[in-house]
N, C-alpha and C positions, 0 to 999 in steps of 0.2 A: 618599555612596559608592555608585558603578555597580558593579552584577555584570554580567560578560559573559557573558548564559543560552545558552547552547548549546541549539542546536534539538535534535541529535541526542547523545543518553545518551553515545553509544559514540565519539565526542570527547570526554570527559570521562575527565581520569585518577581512578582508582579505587586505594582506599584501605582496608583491612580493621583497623575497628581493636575492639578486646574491652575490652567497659563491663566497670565494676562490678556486683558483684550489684544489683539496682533502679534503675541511672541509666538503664537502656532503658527501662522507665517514667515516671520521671521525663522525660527527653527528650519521651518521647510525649505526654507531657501537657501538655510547656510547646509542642509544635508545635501541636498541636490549638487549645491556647488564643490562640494566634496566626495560626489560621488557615493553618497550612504545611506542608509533610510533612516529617516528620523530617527528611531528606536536607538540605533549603530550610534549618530551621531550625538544626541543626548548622553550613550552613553561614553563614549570619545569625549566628550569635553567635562563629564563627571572626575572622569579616570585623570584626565590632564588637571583639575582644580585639585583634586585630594591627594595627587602626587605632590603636585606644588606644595598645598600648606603642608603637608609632612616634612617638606623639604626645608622648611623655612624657619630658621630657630626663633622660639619661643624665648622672648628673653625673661618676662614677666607677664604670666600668664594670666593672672588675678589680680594684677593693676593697679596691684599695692606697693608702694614706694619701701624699699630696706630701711634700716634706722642708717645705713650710712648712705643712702640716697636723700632721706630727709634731709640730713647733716649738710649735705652739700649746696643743696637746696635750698636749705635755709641760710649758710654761708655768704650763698650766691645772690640772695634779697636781702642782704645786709649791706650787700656792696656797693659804694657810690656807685655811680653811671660812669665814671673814667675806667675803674677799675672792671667794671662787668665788661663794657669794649676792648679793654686788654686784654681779658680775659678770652673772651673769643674771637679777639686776632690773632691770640697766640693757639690757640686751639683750631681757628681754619676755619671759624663759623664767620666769617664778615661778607 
């Protein structure tokens, strides 16, 4: 991943935002130890989260169960207790 470093500061949109009690410490110490200035380094680990979740498929985004996930769902709570353990020993889940 490229960052495009602006030469001049004041092209850059600015942003105010209020740590925790000790994560500006924190912060400080993880830039240091990477060699960056805060600013770099905040922005380094932005750029690294929002690559990730883009990365990261979205199965159900809205947490709403399909009518064929109900289904199964329901299925699956109908099922004695022998059969839900078969069920996912044959699936991998024990």
């Amino acid at each position: 991943m490229t960052l495009n470093i602006l030469k001049n500061s004041r092209d850059c949109d600015k942003f105010v935002v209020r740590f925790p009690s000790g994560m500006r410490d924190k912060i400080s110490g993880a830039a240091e130890k990477g060699h960056r200035s805060m600013n770099s380094d905040i922005i380094h680990r932005l750029s690294r989260s929002m690559a990730a979740e883009s990365a990261t498929p979205q199965v159900n985004e809205s947490n709403v169960l399909s009518p064929v996930e109900m289904s199964l769902l329901k299925g699956y709570r109908e099922m004695s207790g022998n059969r839900r353990e078969a069920l996912l020993q044959l699936l991998g889940e024990d």
